[in-house]
Structure formats: structure tokens, C-alpha cells
C-alpha positions in Angstrom: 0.0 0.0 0.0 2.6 2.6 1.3 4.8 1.8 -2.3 1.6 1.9 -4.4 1.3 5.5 -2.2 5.0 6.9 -3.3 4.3 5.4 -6.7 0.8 7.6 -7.4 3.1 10.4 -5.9 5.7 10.3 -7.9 3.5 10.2 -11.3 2.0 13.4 -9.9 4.6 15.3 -9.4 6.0 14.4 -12.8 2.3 15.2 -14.2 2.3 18.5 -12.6 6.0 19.0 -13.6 5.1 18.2 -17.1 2.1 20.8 -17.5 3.9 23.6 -15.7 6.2 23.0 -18.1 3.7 22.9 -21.0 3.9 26.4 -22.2 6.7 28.4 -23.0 7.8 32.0 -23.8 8.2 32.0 -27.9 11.7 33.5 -28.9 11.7 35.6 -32.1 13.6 33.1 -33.7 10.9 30.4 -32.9 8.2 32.8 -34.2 10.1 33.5 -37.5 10.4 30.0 -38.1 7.1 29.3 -39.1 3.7 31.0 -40.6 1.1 30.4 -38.1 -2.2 29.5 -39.4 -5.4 30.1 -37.3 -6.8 26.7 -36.1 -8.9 27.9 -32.9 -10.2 31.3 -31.5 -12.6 32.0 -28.2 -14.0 34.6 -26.7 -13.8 35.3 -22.7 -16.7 33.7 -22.2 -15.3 30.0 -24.4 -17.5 31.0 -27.9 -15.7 30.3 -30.7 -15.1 33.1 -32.7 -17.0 32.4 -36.0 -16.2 35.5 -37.8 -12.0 34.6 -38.0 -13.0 31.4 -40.0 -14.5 31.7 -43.6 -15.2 28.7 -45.2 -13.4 28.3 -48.8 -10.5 30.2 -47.9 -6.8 30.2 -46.7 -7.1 30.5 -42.8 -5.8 33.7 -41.1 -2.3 34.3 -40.6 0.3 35.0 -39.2 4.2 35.9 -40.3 7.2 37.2 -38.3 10.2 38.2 -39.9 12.8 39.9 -38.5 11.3 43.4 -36.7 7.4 42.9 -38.2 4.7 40.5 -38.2 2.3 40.4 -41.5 -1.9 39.4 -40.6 -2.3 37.4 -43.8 -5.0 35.8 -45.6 -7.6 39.1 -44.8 -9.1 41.4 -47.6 -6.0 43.7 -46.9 -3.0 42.6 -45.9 -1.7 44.0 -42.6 1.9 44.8 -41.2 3.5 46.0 -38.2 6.7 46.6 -36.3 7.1 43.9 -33.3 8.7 43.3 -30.8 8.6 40.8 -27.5 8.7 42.2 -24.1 9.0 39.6 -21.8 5.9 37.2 -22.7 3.9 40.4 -24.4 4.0 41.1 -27.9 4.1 44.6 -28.7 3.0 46.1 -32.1 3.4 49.6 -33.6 3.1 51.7 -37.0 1.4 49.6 -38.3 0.0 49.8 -41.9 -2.4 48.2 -43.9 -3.9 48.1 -47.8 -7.3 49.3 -48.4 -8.7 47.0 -51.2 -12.5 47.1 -50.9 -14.0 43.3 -49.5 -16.4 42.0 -51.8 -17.8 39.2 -50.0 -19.3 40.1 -46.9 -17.9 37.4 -44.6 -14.1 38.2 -45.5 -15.0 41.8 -44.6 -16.4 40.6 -41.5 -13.3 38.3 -41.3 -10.9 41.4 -41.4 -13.0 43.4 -38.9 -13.1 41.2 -36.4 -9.5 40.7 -36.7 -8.1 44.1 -36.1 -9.7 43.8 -32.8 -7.3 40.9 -31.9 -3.7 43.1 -31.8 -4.3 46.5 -32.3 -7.1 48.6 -30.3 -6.3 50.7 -26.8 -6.1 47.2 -24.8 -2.4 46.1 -23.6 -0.4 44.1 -25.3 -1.1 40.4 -26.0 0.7 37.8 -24.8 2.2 34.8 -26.3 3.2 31.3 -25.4 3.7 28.2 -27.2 2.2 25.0 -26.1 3.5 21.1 -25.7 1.9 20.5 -29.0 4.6 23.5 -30.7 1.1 25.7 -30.8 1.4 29.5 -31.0 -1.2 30.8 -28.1 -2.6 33.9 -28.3 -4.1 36.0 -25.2 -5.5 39.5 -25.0 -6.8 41.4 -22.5 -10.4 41.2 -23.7 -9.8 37.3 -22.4 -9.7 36.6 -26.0 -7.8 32.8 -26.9 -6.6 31.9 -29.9 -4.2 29.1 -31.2 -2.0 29.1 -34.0 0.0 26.2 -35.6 3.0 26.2 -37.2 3.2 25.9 -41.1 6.2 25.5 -43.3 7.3 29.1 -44.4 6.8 29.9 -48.3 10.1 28.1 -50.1 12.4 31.3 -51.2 
């Protein structure tokens, strides 16, 4: 009894090791590696957030190179400066094209998207998960979840 005891223990501890250790702080380099295409978004309340994802089309996404990150995949294509402070990712002059959205959902698609990173709210924050997913937090209690995808061949 006492060994089966130290036994149920020990697999806790490594459990609860394991998911403390679940998420990490990206580095730039990590988040240049990769595009990172939407795969799940939630409100503070755990909605999904149906207006990111329009059937038919490229997901929404997300590119860091060195100094900017590019929104992709939107009506307009979006770009600003970056840059990590501590777990917080921190966006400014940022520009973006002003092509007129045809099909209503897109438009909404692109809406409801600048709402993620840019507004008055503080800066999101980022971590990546045990999976290699790209989590996104804001301070509206906003969740969404990014996975990695192979960068564009050069």
C-alpha cells in the first residue's frame, strides 16, 4: 500500500511538472520559423469566434520576420513593427492596404480581426504550447491558437 502511495506520488509530481512546463515564452527566432495558421479562436466567455474562419479560404495568418509580423489571408494585408517584451507582444506603425471586401464574410473576417492586436487594450501575450502551438491571449480574455506551417520556399 505505502509503495503503491509513493508510486501515485511520484506520477503526480511528474504530471504536474510536465504541465507547468507545457507552455513556454516563444523566442523571435521560434516565431520566424514558421507561418502560423489560425486553427482555434474564443471569446472570454469560451465562444468560438465564428467570424475569423471563412469557409473556402486560406485560414488567417500570421508571419514574423525579423522586426514585423504580416496578418495574412484578410481582404487587406496587414503589417507592423514587433517586438517581445518579456511574454507580451508589442505592435506599432502599423500599416495596412485598403482593397474594398467583396464578400461580406471576408469583410467581416478582417473586422473582427483588427480587434485581436491593435485597439487601446495592452499588449497580448504569447506562449507556445507542448503541442509546438502559437497561443494567443488578450486582455479582452480573447484565446486563440495558431500552428506552425512551413514558411513559403524562397
Amino acid at each position: 500500500m505505502k509503495r503503491t502511495y509513493m508510486l501515485t506520488l511520484a506520477w503526480l509530481a511528474i504530471g504536474i511538472g510536465s504541465s507547468a512546463r507545457a507552455a513556454s515564452t516563444p523566442t523571435t527566432d521560434q516565431l520566424e520559423a514558421h507561418l502560423w495558421q489560425l486553427t482555434r479562436a474564443t471569446d472570454a466567455q469560451g465562444k468560438r469566434i465564428d467570424a475569423l474562419f471563412v469557409r473556402g479560404r486560406a485560414p488567417y495568418t500570421l508571419r514574423f520576420q525579423p522586426g514585423y509580423m504580416s496578418e495574412l489571408n484578410l481582404c487587406n494585408q496587414a503589417s507592423s513593427h514587433y517586438h517581445l517584451q518579456d511574454d507580451r507582444l508589442i505592435l506599432e506603425s502599423g500599416i495596412q492596404t485598403t482593397a474594398l471586401c467583396i464578400n461580406p464574410k471576408v469583410d467581416a473576417q478582417e473586422r473582427r480581426a483588427e480587434t485581436l492586436f491593435h485597439g487601446r487594450d495592452t499588449a497580448p501575450t504569447l506562449a507556445l504550447d507542448d503541442t509546438g502551438a502559437l497561443v494567443v491571449r488578450n486582455a479582452k480574455g480573447e484565446v486563440l491558437v495558431f500552428k506552425p506551417a512551413p514558411l513559403p520556399a524562397k
